[in-house]
N, C-alpha and C positions, 0 to 999 in steps of 0.2 A: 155829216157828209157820208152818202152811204157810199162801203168797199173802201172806208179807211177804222181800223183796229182801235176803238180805245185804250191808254194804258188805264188802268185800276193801280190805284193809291196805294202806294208801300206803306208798311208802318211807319207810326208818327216817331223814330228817331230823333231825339234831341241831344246836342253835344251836354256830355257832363266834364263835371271832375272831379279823379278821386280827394278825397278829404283823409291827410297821412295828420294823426293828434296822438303824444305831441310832435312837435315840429320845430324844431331837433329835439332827440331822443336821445336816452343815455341805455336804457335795457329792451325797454321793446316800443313798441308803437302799433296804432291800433290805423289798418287802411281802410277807410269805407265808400262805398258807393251806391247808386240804384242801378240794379242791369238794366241798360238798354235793350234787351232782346235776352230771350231763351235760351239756353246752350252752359257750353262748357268755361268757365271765364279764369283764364292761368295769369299769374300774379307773379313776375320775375323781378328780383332783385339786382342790379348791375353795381360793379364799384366804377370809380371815374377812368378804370383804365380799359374797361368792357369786359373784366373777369365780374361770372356769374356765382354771385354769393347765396342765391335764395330761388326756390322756385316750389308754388305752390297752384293745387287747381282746384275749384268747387263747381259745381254743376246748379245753376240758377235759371229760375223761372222771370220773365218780364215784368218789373217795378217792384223783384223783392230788392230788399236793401240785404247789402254784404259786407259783410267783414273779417279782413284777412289780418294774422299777427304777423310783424316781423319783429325778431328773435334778434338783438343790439347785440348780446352778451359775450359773441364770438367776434362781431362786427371790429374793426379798427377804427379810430377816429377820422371822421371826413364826408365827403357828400356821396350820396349813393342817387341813382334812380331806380323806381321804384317803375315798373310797366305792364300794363293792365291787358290782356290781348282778350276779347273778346267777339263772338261771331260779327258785331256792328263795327268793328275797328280796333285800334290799338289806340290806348291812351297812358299816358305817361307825367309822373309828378318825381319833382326831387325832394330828398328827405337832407338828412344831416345827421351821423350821431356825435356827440360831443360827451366826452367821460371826465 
């Protein structure tokens, strides 16, 4: 139709999720994922009361694969969430540590 705008196709974006192994953990645990998208991708730890126990960032390229440690050893027993912010969205897994 001419004097209407094409859009052009955003990158092919597909939901993931992170993968927290093991699950429950007693000293650390290994998070991984594939970035969806380029950028800065920060890694917060929450406990269930919304106090922030852990915060880490790494700066990743589109479809490497990442992985972040989280550090049990300080942790108290109980469920935590673990959340992923990155430029495509925020994503979020819960964990468990059990001693």
């Amino acid at each position: 139709m001419p004097g209407v705008a094409q859009e052009l196709p955003g990158p092919d974006i597909k939901p993931y999720a992170l993968k927290v192994t093991p699950n429950p953990f007693r000293s650390q645990a290994l998070v991984e994922f594939t970035a969806p998208i380029s950028g800065v991708m920060e890694l917060k730890t929450f406990s269930t009361d919304g106090r922030l126990v852990s915060n880490q960032t790494q700066t990743a390229t589109i479809g490497q694969r990442m992985i972040f440690r989280l550090d049990g050893t300080k942790l108290a027993n109980g469920i935590y969430l673990v959340q992923l912010a990155t430029p495509a969205g925020v994503y979020a897994q819960k964990t468990a540590v059990l001693k």
